[in-house]
N, C-alpha and C positions, 0 to 999 in steps of 0.2 A: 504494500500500500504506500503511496506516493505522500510524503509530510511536507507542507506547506512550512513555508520559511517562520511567517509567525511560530509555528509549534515547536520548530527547533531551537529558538530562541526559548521559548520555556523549559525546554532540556536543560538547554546551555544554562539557565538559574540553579538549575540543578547539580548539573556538572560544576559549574563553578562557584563557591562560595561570595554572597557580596556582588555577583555580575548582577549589573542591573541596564539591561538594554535600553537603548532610547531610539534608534533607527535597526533595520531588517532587512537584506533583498535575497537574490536570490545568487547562487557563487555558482560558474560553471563547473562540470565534474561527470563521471560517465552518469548518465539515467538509468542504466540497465542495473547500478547497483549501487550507488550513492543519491541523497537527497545532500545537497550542499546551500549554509546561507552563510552570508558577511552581517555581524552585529556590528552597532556604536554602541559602546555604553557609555553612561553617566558623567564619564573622566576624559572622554574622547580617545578613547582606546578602540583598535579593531579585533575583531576575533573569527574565527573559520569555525563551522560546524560540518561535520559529516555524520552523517547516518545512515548506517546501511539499511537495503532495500531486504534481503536473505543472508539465512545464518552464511552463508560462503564468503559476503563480501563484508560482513563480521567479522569472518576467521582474518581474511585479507588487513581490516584496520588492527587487528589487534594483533598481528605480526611486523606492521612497520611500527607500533608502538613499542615491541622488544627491539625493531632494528634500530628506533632510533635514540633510545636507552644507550647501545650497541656502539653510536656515532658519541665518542668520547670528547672531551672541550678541547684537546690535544688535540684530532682529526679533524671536527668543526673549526679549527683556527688554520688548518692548512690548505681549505675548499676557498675556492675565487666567489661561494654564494652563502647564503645562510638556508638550514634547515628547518624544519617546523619544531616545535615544540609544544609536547600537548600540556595543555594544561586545569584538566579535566575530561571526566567519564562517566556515565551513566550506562547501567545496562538496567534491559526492558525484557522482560521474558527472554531470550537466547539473544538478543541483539544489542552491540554494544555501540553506543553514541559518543564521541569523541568532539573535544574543546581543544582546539589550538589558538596558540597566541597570535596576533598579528605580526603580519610579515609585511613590507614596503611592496611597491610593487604593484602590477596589474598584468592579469590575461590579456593575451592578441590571438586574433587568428592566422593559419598560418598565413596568406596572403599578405598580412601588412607584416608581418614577419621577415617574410624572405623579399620584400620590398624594400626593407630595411639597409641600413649604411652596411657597410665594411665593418666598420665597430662591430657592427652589430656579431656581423658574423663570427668575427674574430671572437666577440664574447658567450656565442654558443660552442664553437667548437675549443673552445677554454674550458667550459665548464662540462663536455663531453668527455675531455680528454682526463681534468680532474676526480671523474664517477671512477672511468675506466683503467687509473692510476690509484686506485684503493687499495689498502692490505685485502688480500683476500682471507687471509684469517678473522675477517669483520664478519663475513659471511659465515666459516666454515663452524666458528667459535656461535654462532647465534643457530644451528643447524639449519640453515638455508639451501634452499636447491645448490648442486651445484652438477655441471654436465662436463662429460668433456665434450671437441670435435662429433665422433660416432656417436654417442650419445643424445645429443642435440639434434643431430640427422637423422636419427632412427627415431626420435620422439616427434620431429614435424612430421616422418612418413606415419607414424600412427595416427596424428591426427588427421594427415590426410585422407586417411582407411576411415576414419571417422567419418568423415565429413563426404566420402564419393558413395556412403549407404544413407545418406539423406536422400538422393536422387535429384539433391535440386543443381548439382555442381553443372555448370556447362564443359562437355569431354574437351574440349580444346582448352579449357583451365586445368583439368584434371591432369592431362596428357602432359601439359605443359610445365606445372608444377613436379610432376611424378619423375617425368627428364631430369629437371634442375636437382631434386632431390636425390635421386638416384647417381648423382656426376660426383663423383668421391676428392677430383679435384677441386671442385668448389667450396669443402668444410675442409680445408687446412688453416685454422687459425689458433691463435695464440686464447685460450678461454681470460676473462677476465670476468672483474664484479660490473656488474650491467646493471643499469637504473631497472630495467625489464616492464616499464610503463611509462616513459620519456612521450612526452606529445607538450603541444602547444599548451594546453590546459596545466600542466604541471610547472611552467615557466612563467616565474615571476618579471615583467622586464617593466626599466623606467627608464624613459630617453631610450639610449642606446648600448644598457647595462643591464646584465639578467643579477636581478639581486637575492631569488629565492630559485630554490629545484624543492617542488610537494611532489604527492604520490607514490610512496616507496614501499609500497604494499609489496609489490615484485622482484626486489632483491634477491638477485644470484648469482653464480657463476655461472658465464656461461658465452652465447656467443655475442661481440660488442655489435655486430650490425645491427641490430635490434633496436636500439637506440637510436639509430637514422634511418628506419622505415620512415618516420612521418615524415622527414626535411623528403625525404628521395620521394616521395608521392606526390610532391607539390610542382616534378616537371620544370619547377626553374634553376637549373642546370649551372647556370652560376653562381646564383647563391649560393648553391649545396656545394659547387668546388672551393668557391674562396672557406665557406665553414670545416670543408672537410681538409683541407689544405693548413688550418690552423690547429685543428684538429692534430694532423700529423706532426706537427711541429712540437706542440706540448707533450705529446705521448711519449714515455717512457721506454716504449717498443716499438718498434717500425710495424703501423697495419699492415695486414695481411692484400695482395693486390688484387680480391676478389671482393673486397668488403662492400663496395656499392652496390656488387651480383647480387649478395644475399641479402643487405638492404632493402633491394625491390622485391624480392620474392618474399621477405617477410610482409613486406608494403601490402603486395596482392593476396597474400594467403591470409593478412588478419580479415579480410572479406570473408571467405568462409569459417575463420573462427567465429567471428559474432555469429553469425547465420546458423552455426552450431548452439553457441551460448543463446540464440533465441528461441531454438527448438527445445533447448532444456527449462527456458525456462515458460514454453508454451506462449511466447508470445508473440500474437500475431501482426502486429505492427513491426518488430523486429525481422519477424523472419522475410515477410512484402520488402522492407526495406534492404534484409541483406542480397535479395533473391535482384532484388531490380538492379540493385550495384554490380550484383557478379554478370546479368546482362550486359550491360554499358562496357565494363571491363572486359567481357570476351568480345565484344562488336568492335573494339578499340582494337585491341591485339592482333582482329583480325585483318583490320581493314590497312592500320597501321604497324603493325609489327611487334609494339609493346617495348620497355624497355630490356636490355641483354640481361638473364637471370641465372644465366650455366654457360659453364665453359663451351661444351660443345655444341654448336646450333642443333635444333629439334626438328628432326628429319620429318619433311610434311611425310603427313598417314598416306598418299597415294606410292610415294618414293617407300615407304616401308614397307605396304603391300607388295611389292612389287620384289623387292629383295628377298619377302617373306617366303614369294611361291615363283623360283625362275624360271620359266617355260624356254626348253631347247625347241627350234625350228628348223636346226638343220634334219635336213633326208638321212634316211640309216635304212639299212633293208631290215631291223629287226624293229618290231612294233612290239610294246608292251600290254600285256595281257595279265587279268587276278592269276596269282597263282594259284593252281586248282588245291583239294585239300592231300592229294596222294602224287607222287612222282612216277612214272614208269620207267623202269632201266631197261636198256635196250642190251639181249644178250648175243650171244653167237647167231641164234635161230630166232628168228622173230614172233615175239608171240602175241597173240590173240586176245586183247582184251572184251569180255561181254559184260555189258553194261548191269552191274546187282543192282535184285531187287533194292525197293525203297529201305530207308532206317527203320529198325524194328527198336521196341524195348530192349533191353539187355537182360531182360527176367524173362522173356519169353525163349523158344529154341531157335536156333539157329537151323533158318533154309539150310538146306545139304546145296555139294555139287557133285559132279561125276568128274574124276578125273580117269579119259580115257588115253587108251595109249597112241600115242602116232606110229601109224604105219611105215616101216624100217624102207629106204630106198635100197638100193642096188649094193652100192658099197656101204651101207650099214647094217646088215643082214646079221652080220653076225653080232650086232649089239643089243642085248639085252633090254628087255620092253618094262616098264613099270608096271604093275598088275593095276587092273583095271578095279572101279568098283568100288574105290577109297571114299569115304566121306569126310570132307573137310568144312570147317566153316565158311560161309556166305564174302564174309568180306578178308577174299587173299587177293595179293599184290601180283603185278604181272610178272615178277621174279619169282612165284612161288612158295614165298612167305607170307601165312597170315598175321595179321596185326593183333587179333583176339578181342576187335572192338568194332560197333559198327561206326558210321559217321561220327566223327568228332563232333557236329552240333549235337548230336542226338546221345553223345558220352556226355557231353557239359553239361546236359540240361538233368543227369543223373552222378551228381559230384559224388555222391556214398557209396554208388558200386561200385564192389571191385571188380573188373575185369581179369580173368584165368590166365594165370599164366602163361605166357605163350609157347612154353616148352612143353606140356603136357595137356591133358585132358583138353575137352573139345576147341581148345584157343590154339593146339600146337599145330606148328607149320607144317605145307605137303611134304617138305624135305623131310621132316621128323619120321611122319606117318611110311612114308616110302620108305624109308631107312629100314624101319621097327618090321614092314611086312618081308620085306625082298634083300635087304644089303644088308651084307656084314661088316660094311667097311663105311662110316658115317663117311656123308656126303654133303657137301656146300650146298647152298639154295643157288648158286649158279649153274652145279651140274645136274640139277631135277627142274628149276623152273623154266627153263628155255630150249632143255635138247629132248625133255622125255615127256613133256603132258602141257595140253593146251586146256582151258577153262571154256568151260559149255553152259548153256542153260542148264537150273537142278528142273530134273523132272520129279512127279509122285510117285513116290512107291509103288 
């Protein structure tokens, strides 16, 4: 439920012993999870109130309340800005309300932002460089996220896994995103502590001097581009070089030369985090709103190109289908054909395949055949004839050997049976069976299935 600035102001009596307001408006701050107003009280004092909207963004203020505990009067005296300081609290059933002192200073939007002088710049990328030249033992001593490179990469592809089973993503953002994320070159940077909710609303600026940095609910370790999505979303490409240009100059570590890539890609992917954060929180103005932006955003990219977000350019979908399934055109005299489910080997003598009956059960018996003898030509008279009369199973090979199974679709569709071994009982081979009636001298399935017995239709008994 949304609290009007009056009611915050009567927290804030609460929260603060002795505050006695005399003017109220209204302080900008996210809506989706802050109610924020500016007091004047009595002494001409100002004051900030926050109150969360759900217990989450509770948790959120009463986490930069330990960080900023956390931010020692040693640390605060060596930032080019000043901190908030709270100076009272109320909690209300789960939700905690929070008093800060006043801080000098006023909100802009980004436009009159990066419209701004040189100074100007010079004194964001000052106080960029100042967040991201933190001990990180501020962080690690307060148990604050922290990520490495992989880490940070594998948690934006989750959320992107998140956010492409909404169904509302457009696939040329998804495609798009899943590229850049997937490009392992891309996440080579040095982790540091990140403001990790850096926007215009968080900056205090007077003239052409940022005198406060609010918002510090999202302190981590982790990646610094994150902190120049909002300046990289705003397209004016100078400003953002002279800021990030001072930026490099103040920093303790030389940026990584990919830091603008991921800049933007975080720019266009917090699109579909809100659009996420809207669906959670079932709100349907949120979600219309995040859905119309990710339109605009993919009609742009497509029409324009979008700004560079991964190393490697993203192969249009027609050039990767295309690679995916390569069709040869040259002539060959051999044409491909299914491979059927049985082979024929071809032996000395050619033999006679007849077409078996259909797949039966495998519980049921097995059709017979006749294996009869072929008639001895001239110079083979004196070779010995196989007896006639044998009964073997239905499905044998045109080598002679049976398999002891019928169709392989009609074995699948029966995974429990076993099928008999093929050396004995009604599964063994005509080799086996000839052997057993007539030879004393076991014989190969090459010297019974091609020189002594051709397969025939089984007749009835």
């Amino acid at each position: 439920m949304r609290r009007e600035p009056i009611e915050l102001a009567a927290v804030a009596t609460a929260a603060v012993p002795g505050l006695s307001p005399t003017a109220v408006s209204s302080a900008p701050d996210d809506p989706a999870d802050f109610d924020s107003a500016l007091l004047l009280d009595s002494e001409g004092k100002r004051w900030r109130v926050r109150s969360p909207r759900h217990a989450e963004a509770s948790t959120r203020l009463e986490t930069e309340f330990l960080v900023l505990r956390a931010f020692a009067p040693a640390i605060r005296a060596e930032l080019p800005f000043l901190m908030p300081t709270v100076a009272g609290t109320v909690r209300q059933q789960n939700l905690s309300t929070f008093v800060y002192s006043h801080l000098n200073g006023s909100t802009r939007t980004v436009e009159e932002l990066t419209a701004g002088s040189q100074e100007l710049a010079k004194e964001i990328g000052t106080a960029l460089a100042a967040i991201h030249d933190l001990p990180r033992a501020l962080v690690s001593n307060a148990d604050l996220p922290s990520y490495t490179p992989n880490e940070f990469r594998q948690r934006r592809l989750n959320e992107l896994d998140m956010a492409a089973t909404t169904g509302k993503i457009p696939p040329l953002l998804l495609r798009r995103w899943e590229h850049a994320m997937e490009d392992v070159s891309l996440w080579r940077f040095n982790p540091c502590v990140v403001h990790g909710d850096l926007h215009e609303d968080n900056l205090l600026v007077e003239e052409d001097r940022v005198t406060a940095v609010t918002g510090w609910t999202d302190l981590r370790i982790g990646d610094p581009a994150d902190d120049l999505a909002w300046l990289v979303a705003s397209n004016e490409h100078d400003f953002v070089d002279a800021v990030v240009r001072h930026y490099t100059k103040h920093r303790r570590d030389v940026p990584d030369s990919h830091l603008l890539r991921r800049a933007a890609l975080s720019a266009e992917f917090a699109l579909a985090q809100y659009l996420v954060k809207g669906i959670a929180a079932a709100d349907a103005e949120m979600i219309s709103e995040a859905e119309g932006m990710l339109a605009t955003l993919a009609e742009d990219i497509a029409e324009h190109g979008g700004q560079p977000i991964s190393v490697e350019p993203l192969p249009s979908p027609a050039a990767a289908a295309g690679s995916a399934a390569p069709v040869s055109t040259a002539p060959g005299p051999v044409s491909v054909a299914p491979v059927p489910a049985a082979t024929v080997s071809a032996g000395p003598v050619a033999a006679e395949l007849i077409a078996a009956p259909p797949a039966t059960d495998v519980s049921e018996p097995m059709p017979a055949v006749h294996v009869m003898p072929i008639p001895a030509d001239e110079d083979q008279a004196d070779a010995p004839a196989a007896p006639a009369g044998v009964d073997v199973p239905d499905s044998v090979d045109a080598d002679g050997s049976a398999d002891g199974t019928v169709d392989e679709q009609a074995a699948a569709d029966v995974p429990t049976t076993e099928v008999p071994d093929a050396t004995d009982g009604p599964g063994a081979s005509v080799a086996d069976q000839v052997e057993a009636a007539a030879q004393p001298k076991p014989l190969s399935a090459d010297d019974t299935s091609t020189a002594a017995i051709s397969i025939v239709d089984a007749k009835a008994p």
